[in-house]
C-alpha positions in Angstrom: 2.9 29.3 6.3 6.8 28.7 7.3 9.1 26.9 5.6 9.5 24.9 8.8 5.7 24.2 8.5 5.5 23.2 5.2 8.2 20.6 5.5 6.2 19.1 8.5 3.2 18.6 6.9 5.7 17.3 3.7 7.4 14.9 6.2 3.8 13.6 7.4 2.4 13.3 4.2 5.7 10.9 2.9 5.2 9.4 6.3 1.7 8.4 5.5 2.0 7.2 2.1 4.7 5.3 2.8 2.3 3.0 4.9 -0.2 3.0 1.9 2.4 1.9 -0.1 2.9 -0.4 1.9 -0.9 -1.4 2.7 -0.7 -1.3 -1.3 2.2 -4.0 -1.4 0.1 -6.5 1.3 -3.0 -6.3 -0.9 -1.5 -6.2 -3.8 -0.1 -9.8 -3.1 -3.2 -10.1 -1.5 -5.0 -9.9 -5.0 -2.5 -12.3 -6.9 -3.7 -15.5 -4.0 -7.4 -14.1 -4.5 -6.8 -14.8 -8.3 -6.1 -18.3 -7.8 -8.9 -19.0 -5.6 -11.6 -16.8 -6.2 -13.2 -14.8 -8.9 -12.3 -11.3 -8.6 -14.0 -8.4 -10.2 -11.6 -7.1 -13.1 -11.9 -3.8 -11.3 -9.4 -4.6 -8.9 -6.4 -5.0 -11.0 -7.0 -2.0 -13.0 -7.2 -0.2 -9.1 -4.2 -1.8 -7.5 -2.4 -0.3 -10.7 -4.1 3.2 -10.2 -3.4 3.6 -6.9 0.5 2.3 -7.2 0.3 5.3 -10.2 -1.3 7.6 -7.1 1.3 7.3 -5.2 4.5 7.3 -7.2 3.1 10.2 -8.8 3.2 12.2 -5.4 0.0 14.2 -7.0 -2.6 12.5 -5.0 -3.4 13.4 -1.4 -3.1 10.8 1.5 -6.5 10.7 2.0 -7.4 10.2 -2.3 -5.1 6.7 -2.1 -6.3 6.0 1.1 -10.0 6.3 0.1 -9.2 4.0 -3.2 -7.5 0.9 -1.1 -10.7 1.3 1.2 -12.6 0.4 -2.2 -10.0 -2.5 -2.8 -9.5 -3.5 0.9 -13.5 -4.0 0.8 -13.4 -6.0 -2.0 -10.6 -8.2 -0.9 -11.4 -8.8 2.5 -14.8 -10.0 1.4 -13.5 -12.8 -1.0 -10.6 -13.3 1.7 -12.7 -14.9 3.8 -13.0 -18.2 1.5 -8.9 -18.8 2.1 -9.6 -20.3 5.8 -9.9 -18.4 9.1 -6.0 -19.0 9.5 -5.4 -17.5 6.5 -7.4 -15.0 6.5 -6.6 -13.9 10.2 -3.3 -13.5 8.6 -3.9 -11.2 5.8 -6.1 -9.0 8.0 -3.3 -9.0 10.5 -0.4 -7.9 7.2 -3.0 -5.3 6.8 -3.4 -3.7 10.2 0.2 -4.0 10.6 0.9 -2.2 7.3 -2.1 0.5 8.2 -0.1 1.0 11.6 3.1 1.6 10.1 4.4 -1.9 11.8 5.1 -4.1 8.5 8.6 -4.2 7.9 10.8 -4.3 4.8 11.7 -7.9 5.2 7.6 -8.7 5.9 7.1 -7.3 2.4 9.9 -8.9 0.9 8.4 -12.3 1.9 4.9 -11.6 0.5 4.0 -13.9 -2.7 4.4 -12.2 -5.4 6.2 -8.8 -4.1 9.9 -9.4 -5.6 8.8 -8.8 -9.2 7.3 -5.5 -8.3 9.6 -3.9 -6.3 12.1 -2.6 -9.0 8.6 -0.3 -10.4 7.8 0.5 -6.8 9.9 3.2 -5.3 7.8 4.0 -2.6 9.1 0.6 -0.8 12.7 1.4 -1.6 14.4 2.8 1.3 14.8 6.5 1.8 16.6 9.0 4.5 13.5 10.5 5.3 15.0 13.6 4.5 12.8 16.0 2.9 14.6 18.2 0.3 13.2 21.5 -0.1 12.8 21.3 -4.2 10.7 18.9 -3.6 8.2 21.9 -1.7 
C-alpha cells in the first residue's frame, strides 16, 4: 500500500466521521428534547457518551460508531414520534441531512443544547482537512 493510498483512505475515513459527529451532535440534542417528553431508556445516555469517546478517540472504525448511533437512532426515532409529525419530520430531516454530509456548522450551532458541548467535541471544530502524515 502507497503512502498516497493510505492517506486516501485516511482522508475518507476523517471525511466520514466527521458526518457521524455530526449525526452524533443532531441526536445528541435529539436525546436532551426526548428527556423532557419521554421516558428514555438510561442506555442511551451512557451510548451518546460512548460513541462521542469513539470518535474523538480516532480508535474506532467508521463503520463501529456508525453501527452504535444505528442502536441510538432506533431508539430515538421511536420515542420521536410522540413530539408531533412537524416535529418529528424535522429531526428526521437534521438527521438525513447530517447522514448526507449537508448539516452545516451554523445548523449545529442552533441545535438545543449543542453550545455547552462543543468545547469537549473537537470533531465539530473546524479543521483544514489536511491530513498530516504522523497521524498514519
Amino acid at each position: 500500500m502507497t503512502v498516497k493510498s493510505i492517506q486516501e483512505r485516511f482522508g475518507v475515513e476523517i471525511k466520514v466521521l466527521k458526518r457521524l459527529g455530526m449525526r452524533w451532535a443532531v441526536l445528541t440534542s435529539l436525546s436532551h428534547i426526548l428527556h423532557k417528553k419521554a421516558d428514555l431508556p438510561k442506555s442511551v445516555d451512557r451510548e451518546l457518551r460512548l460513541t462521542k469517546n469513539m470518535i474523538e478517540s480516532g480508535c474506532f472504525s467508521a463503520c463501529d460508531v456508525d453501527c452504535t448511533l444505528n442502536a441510538i437512532e432506533s431508539v430515538l426515532i421511536s420515542k420521536a414520534s410522540s413530539l408531533g409529525e412537524e416535529e418529528f419530520s424535522k429531526w428526521v430531516d437534521l438527521i438525513g441531512k447530517a447522514m448526507r454530509g449537508l448539516l452545516t456548522p451554523q445548523e449545529v450551532l442552533n441545535l438545543p443544547f449543542i453550545k455547552p458541548l462543543i468545547h469537549d467535541c473537537s470533531f465539530l471544530k473546524c479543521t483544514c482537512g489536511k491530513v498530516e502524515m504522523s497521524a498514519l
